[in-house]
TORKOL-4160 file (C-alpha; in steps of 0.2 Angstrom, whole numbers, padded with zeros to 4 digits, m for minus):
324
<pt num="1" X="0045" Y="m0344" Z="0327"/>
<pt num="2" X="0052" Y="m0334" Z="0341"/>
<pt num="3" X="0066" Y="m0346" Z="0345"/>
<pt num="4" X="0081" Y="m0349" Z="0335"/>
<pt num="5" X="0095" Y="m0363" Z="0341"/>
<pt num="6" X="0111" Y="m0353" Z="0340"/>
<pt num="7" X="0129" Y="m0362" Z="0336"/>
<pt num="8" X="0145" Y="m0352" Z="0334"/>
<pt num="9" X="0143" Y="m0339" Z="0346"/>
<pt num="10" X="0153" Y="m0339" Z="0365"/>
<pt num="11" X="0151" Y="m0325" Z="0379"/>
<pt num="12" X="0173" Y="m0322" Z="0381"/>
<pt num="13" X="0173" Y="m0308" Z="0396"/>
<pt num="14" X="0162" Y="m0294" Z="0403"/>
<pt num="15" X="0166" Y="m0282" Z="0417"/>
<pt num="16" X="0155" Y="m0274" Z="0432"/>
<pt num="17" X="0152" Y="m0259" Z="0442"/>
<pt num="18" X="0142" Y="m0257" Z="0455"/>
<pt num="19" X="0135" Y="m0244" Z="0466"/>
<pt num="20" X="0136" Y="m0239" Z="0484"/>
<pt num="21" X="0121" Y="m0250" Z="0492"/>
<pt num="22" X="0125" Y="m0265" Z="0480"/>
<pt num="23" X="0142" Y="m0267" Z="0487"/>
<pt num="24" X="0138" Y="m0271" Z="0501"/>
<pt num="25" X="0123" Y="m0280" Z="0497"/>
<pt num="26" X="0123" Y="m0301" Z="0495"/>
<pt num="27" X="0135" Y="m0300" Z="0478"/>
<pt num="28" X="0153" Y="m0300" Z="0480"/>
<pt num="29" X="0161" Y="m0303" Z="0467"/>
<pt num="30" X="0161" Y="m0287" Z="0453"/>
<pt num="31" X="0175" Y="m0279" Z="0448"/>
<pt num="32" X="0173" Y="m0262" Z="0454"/>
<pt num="33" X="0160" Y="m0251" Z="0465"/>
<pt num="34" X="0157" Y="m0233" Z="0468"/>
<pt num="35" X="0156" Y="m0223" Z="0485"/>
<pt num="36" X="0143" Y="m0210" Z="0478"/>
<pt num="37" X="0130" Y="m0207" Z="0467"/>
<pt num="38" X="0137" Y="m0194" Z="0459"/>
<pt num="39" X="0154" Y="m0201" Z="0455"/>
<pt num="40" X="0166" Y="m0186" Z="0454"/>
<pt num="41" X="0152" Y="m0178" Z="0441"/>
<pt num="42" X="0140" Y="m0163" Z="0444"/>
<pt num="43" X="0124" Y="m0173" Z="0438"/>
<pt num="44" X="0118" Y="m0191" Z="0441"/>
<pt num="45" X="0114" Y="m0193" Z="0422"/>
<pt num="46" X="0131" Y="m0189" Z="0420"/>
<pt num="47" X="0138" Y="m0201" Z="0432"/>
<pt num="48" X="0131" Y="m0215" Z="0425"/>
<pt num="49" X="0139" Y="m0209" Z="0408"/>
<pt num="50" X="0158" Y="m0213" Z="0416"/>
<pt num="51" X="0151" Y="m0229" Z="0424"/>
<pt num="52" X="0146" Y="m0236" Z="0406"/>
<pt num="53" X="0163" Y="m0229" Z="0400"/>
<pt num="54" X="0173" Y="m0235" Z="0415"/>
<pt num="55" X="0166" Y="m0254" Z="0411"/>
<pt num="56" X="0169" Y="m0251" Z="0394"/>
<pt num="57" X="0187" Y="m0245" Z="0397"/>
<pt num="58" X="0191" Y="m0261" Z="0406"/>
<pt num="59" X="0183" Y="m0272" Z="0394"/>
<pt num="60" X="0194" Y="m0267" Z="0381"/>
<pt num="61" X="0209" Y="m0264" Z="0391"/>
<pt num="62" X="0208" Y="m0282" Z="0401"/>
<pt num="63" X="0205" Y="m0290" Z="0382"/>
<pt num="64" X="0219" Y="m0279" Z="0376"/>
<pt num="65" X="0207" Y="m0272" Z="0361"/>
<pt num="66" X="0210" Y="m0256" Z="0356"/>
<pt num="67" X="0188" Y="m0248" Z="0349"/>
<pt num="68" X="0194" Y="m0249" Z="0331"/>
<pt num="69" X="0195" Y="m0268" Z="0330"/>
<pt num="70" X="0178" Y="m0270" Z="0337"/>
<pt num="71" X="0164" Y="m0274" Z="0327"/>
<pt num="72" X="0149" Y="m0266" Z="0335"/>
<pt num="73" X="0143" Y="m0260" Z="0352"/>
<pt num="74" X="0125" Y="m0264" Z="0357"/>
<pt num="75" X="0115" Y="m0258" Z="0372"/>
<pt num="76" X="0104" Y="m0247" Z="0381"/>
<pt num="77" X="0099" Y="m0239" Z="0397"/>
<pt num="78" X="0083" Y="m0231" Z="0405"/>
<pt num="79" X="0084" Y="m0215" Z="0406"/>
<pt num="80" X="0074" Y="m0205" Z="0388"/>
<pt num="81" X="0078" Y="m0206" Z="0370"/>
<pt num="82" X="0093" Y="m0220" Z="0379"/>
<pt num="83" X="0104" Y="m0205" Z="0381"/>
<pt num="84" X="0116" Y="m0212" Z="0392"/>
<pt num="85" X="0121" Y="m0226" Z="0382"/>
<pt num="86" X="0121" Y="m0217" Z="0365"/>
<pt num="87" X="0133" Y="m0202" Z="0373"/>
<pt num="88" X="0146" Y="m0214" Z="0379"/>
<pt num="89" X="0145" Y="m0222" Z="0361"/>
<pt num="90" X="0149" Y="m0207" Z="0355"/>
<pt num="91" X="0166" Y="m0206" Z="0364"/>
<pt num="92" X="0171" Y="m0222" Z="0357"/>
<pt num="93" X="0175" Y="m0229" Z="0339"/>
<pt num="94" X="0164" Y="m0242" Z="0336"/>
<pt num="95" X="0149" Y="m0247" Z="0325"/>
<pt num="96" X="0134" Y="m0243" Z="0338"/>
<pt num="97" X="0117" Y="m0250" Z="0339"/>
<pt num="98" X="0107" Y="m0243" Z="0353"/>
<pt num="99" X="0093" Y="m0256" Z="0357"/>
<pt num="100" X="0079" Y="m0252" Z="0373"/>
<pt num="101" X="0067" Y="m0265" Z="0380"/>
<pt num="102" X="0067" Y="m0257" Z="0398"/>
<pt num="103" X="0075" Y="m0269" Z="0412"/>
<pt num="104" X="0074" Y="m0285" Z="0396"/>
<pt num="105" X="0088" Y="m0272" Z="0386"/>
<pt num="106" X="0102" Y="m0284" Z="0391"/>
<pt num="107" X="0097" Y="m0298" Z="0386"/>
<pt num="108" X="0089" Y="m0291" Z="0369"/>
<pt num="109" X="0106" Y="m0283" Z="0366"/>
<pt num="110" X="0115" Y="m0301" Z="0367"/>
<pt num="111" X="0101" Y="m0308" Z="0356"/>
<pt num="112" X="0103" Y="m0296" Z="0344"/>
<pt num="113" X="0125" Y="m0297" Z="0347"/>
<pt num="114" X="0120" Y="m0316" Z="0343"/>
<pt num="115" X="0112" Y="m0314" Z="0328"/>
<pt num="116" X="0126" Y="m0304" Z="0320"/>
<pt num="117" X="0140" Y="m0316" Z="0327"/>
<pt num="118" X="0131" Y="m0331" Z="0319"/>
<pt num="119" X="0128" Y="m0325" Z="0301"/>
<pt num="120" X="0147" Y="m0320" Z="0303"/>
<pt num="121" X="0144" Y="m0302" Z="0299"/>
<pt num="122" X="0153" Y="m0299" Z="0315"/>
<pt num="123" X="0169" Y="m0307" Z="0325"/>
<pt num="124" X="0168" Y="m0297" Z="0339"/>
<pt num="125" X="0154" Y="m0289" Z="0349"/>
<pt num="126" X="0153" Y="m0279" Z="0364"/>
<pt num="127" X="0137" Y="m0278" Z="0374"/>
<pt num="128" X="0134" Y="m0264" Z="0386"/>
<pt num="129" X="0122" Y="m0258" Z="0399"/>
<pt num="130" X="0117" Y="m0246" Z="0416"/>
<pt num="131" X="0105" Y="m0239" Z="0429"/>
<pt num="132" X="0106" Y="m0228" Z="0440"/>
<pt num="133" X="0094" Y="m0228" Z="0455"/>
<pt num="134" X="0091" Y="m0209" Z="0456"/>
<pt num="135" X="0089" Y="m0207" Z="0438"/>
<pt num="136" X="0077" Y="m0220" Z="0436"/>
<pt num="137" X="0067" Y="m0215" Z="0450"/>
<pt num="138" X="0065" Y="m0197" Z="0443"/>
<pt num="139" X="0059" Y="m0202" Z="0427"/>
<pt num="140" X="0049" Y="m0217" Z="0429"/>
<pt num="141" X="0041" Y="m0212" Z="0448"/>
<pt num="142" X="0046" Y="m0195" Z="0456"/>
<pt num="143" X="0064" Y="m0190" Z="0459"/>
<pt num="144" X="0069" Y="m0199" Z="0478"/>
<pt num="145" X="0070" Y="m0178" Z="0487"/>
<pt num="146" X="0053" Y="m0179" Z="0486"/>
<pt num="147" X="0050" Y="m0193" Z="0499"/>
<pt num="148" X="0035" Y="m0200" Z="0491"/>
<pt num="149" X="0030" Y="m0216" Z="0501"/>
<pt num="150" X="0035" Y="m0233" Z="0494"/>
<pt num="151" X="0022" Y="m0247" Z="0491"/>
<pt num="152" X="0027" Y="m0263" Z="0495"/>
<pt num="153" X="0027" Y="m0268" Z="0478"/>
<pt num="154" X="0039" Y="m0255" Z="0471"/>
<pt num="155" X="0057" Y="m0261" Z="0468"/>
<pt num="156" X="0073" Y="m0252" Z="0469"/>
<pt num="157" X="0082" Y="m0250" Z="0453"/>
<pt num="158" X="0101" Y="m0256" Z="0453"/>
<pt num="159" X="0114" Y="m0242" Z="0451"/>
<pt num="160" X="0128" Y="m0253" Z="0442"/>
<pt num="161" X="0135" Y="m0255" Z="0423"/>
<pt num="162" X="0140" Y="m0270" Z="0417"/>
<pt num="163" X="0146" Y="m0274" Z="0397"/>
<pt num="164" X="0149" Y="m0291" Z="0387"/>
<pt num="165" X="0161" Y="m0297" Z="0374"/>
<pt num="166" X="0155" Y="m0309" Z="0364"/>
<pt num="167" X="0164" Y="m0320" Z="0349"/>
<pt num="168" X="0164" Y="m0334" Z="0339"/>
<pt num="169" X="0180" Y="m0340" Z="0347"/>
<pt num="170" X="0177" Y="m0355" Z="0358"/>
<pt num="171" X="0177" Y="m0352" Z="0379"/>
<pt num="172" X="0169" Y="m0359" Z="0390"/>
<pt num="173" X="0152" Y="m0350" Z="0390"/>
<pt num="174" X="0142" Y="m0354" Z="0373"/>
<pt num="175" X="0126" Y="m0345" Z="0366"/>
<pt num="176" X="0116" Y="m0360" Z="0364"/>
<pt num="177" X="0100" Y="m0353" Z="0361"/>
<pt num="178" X="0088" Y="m0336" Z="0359"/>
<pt num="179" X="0070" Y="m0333" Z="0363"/>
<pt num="180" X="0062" Y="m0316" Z="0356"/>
<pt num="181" X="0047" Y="m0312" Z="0367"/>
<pt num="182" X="0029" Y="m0302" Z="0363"/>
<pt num="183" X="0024" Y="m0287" Z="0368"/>
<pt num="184" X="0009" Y="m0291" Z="0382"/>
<pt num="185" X="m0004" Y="m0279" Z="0392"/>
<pt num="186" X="m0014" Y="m0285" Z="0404"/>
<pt num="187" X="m0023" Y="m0268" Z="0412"/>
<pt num="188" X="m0011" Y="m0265" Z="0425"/>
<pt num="189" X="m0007" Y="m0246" Z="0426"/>
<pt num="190" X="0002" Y="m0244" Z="0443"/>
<pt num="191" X="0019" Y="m0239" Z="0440"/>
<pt num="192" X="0024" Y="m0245" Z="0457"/>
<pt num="193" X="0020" Y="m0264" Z="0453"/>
<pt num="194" X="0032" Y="m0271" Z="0440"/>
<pt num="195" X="0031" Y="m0288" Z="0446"/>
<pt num="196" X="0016" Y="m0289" Z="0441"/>
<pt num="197" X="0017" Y="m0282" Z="0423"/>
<pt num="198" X="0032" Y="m0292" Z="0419"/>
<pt num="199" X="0025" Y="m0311" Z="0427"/>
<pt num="200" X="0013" Y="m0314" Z="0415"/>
<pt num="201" X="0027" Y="m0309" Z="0399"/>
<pt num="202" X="0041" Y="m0321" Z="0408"/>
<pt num="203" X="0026" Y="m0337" Z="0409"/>
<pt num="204" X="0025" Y="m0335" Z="0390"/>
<pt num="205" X="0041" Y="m0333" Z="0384"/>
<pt num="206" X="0047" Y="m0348" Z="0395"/>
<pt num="207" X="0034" Y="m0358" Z="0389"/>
<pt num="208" X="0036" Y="m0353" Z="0371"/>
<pt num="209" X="0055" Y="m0356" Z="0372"/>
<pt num="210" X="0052" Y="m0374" Z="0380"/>
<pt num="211" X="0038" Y="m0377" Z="0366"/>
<pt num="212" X="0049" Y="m0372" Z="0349"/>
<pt num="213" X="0063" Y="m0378" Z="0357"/>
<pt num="214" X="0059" Y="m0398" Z="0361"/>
<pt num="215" X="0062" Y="m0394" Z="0380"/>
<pt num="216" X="0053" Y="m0399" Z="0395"/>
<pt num="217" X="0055" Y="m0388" Z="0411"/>
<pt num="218" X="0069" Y="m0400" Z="0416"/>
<pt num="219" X="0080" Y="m0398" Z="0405"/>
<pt num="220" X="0090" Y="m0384" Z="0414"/>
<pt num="221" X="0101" Y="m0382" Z="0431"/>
<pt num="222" X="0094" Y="m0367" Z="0433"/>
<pt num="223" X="0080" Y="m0354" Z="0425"/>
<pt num="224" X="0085" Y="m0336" Z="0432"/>
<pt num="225" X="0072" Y="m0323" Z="0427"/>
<pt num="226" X="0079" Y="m0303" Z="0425"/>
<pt num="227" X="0070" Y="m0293" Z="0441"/>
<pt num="228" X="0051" Y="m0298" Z="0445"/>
<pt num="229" X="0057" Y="m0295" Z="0463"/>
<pt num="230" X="0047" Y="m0303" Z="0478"/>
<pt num="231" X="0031" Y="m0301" Z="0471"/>
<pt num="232" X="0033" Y="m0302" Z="0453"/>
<pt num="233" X="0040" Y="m0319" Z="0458"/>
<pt num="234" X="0027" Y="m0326" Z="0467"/>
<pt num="235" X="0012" Y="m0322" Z="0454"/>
<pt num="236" X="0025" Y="m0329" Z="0439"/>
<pt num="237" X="0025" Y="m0346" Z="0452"/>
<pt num="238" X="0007" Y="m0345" Z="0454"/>
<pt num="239" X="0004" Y="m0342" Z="0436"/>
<pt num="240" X="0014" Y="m0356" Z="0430"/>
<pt num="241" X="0006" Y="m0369" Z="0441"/>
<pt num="242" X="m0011" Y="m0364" Z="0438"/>
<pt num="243" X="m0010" Y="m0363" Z="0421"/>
<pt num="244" X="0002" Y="m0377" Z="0418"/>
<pt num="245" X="0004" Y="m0388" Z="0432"/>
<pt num="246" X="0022" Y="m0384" Z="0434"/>
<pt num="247" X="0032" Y="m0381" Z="0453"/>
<pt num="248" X="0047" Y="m0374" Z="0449"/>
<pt num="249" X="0063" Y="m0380" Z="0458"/>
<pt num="250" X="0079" Y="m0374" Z="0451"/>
<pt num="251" X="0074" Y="m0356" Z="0449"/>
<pt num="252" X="0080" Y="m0338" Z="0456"/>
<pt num="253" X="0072" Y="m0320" Z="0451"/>
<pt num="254" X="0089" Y="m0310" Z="0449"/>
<pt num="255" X="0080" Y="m0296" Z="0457"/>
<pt num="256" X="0079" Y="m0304" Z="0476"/>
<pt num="257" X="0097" Y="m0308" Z="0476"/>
<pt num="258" X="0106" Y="m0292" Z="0477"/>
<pt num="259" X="0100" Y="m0285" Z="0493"/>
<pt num="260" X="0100" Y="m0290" Z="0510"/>
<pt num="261" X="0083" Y="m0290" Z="0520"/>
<pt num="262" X="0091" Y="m0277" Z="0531"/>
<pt num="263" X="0093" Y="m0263" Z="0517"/>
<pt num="264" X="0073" Y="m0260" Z="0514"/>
<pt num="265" X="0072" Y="m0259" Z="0496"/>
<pt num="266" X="0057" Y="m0266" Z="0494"/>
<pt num="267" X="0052" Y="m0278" Z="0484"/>
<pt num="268" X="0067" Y="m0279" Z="0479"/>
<pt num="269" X="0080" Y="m0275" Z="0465"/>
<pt num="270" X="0076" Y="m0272" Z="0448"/>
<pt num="271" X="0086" Y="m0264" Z="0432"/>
<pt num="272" X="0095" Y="m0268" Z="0417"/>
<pt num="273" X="0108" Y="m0274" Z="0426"/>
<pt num="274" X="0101" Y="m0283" Z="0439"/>
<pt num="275" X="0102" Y="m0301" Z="0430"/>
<pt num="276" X="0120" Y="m0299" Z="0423"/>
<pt num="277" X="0123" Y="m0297" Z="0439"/>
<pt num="278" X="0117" Y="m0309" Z="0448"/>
<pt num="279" X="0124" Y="m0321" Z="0433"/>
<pt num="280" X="0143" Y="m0314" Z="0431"/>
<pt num="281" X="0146" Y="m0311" Z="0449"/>
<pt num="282" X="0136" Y="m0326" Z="0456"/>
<pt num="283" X="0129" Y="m0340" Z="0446"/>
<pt num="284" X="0142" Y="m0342" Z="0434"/>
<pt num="285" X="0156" Y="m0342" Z="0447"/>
<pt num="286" X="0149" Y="m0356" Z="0458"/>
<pt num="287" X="0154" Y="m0367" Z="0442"/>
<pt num="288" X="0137" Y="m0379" Z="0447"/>
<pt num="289" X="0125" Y="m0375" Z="0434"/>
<pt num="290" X="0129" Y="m0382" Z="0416"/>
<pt num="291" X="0112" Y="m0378" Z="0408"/>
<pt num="292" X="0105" Y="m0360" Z="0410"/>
<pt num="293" X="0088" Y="m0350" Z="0405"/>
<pt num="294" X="0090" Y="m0331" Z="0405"/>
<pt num="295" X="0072" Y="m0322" Z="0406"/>
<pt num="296" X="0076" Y="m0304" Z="0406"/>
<pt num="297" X="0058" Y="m0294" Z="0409"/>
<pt num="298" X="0054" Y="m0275" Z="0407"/>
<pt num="299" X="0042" Y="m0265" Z="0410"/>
<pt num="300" X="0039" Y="m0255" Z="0395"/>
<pt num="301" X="0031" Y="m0241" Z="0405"/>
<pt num="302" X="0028" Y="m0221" Z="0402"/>
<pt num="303" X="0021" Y="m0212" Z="0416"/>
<pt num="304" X="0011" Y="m0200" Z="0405"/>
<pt num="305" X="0003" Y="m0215" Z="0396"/>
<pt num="306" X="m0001" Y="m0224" Z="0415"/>
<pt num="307" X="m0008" Y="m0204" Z="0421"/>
<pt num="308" X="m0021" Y="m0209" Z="0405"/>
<pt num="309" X="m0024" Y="m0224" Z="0412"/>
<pt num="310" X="m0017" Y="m0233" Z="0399"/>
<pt num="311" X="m0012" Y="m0250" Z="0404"/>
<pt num="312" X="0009" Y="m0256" Z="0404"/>
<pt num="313" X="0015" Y="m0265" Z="0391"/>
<pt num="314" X="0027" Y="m0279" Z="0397"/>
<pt num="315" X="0042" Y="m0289" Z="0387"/>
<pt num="316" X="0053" Y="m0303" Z="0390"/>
<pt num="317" X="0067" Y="m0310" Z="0382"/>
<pt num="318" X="0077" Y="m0328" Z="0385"/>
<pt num="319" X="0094" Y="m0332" Z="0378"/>
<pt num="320" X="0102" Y="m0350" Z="0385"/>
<pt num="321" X="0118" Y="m0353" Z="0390"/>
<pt num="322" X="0127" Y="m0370" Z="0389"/>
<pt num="323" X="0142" Y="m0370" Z="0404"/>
<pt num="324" X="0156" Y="m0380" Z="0396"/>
């Protein structure tokens, strides 16, 4: 069984950071943003390094925690072998356990901060992740100076960082339940279509966690998926009232509301951070949704392996929320 109900476990703070386009973008309310890409550093890998510890700084400072009294720190970014996640856990003192599902990482890392919190071999966890647009970009397609042309598809990867405290002291944000999802290929190998990898492994974790957990499609204010951007959306729609005869209502993809139309990023954003976002900043602040479904997608994708034509592996995670 994939889903598990979860009971003692309650989200206390987090903090954000966002980059230059997503300030001025449709979210307004992080806590801090960034003029440049390089953000006093000489390397962008090395930027998003100090915006993972900049977030983390906060955290702790805003919660008056000193590293010691924290139990663990759990997170991941994009960029190889999660590098910058696992060098800024090097400048702290804390238990670290670096986790990587691609853009569905923060999500895995609050199911897995979960886990620990309920079998009480932890009090207090701390959650952490980043992108960073130019990074991403050179790893995953090629780096942004080489003016490659866009498809219509291809979304823009968030630069922002964002990190969690979670507790078994009661606020009022609770960890209601957790939905592991499965590995799932479907042949696509184009790099530059996400969406499409990730709709299929959103449909069948959201109806896997509405199956094992008693739920029908109603049950929720709102279902928020990670960053299937604008056409990602549409085929998960499409797929889910062919197949199941169901037209969503009360649903957002996280990754079409960062950006304005006017800043052409495609098909919008995508990222790690991308549904935090949208969640902390947005959803959670319009105090109107009591009941929410988190579907963070990834694409778990290597270009060498997709130059082999070797089709993307997609993932997607769910966590509930209950908004007391």
């Amino acid at each position: 069984m994939a889903s598990k109900k979860i009971t003692n476990v309650y989200i206390k703070d987090n903090f954000s950071l966002v980059g230059p386009l997503e300030k001025d973008g449709l979210l307004k309310n992080y806590d801090l943003a960034i003029d440049d890409y390089y953000y006093g550093e000489k390397t962008f890998e090395q930027a998003e390094i100090k915006m993972q510890r900049i977030v983390l700084d906060n955290l702790l400072h805003q919660n008056k925690l000193e590293d010691n009294k924290i139990d663990a720190l759990i997170g991941g970014d994009l960029i190889n072998q999660i590098s910058v996640t696992s060098y800024n856990a090097s400048q702290f003192n804390i238990p670290y356990l670096g986790i990587y599902s691609a853009c569905a990482s923060f999500i895995e890392a609050l199911i897995v901060a979960s886990s620990l919190l309920q079998a009480k071999l932890a009090k207090k966890v701390v959650t952490i992740t980043s992108s960073h647009n130019l990074n991403a970009e050179r790893q995953f397609r090629y780096p942004v100076e080489y003016g490659a042309i866009k498809k219509h598809t291809t979304t823009f990867t968030t630069t922002a960082s964002l990190a969690t405290l979670l507790t078994n002291e009661p606020t009022n944000i609770k960890v209601d339940s957790i939905t592991i999802g499965k590995s799932i290929e479907m042949g696509i190998n184009d790099t530059s279509n996400m969406g499409a990898v990730m709709a299929p492994c959103a449909l069948d974790t959201l109806m896997t966690h509405l199956k094992e957990m008693k739920r029908n499609i109603n049950y929720y204010d709102l279902i928020i998926t990670g960053d299937l951007g604008l056409v990602g959306r549409e085929i998960f729609l499409d797929l889910l009232n062919q197949e199941y005869n169901i037209s969503l209502k009360k649903y957002i993809d996280a990754g079409c509301e960062i950006y304005t139309n006017a800043q052409e990023t495609y098909a919008g954003a995508s990222g790690p951070v991308a549904l935090p976002l949208v969640l902390f900043d947005k959803i959670l602040g319009c105090k109107k949704y009591k009941k929410i479904l988190l579907i963070a997608t990834g694409s778990l994708q290597s270009v060498q392996l997709a130059n082999q034509k070797l089709g993307i592996p997609g993932i997607a995670h769910a966590l509930s929320l209950e908004v007391l």
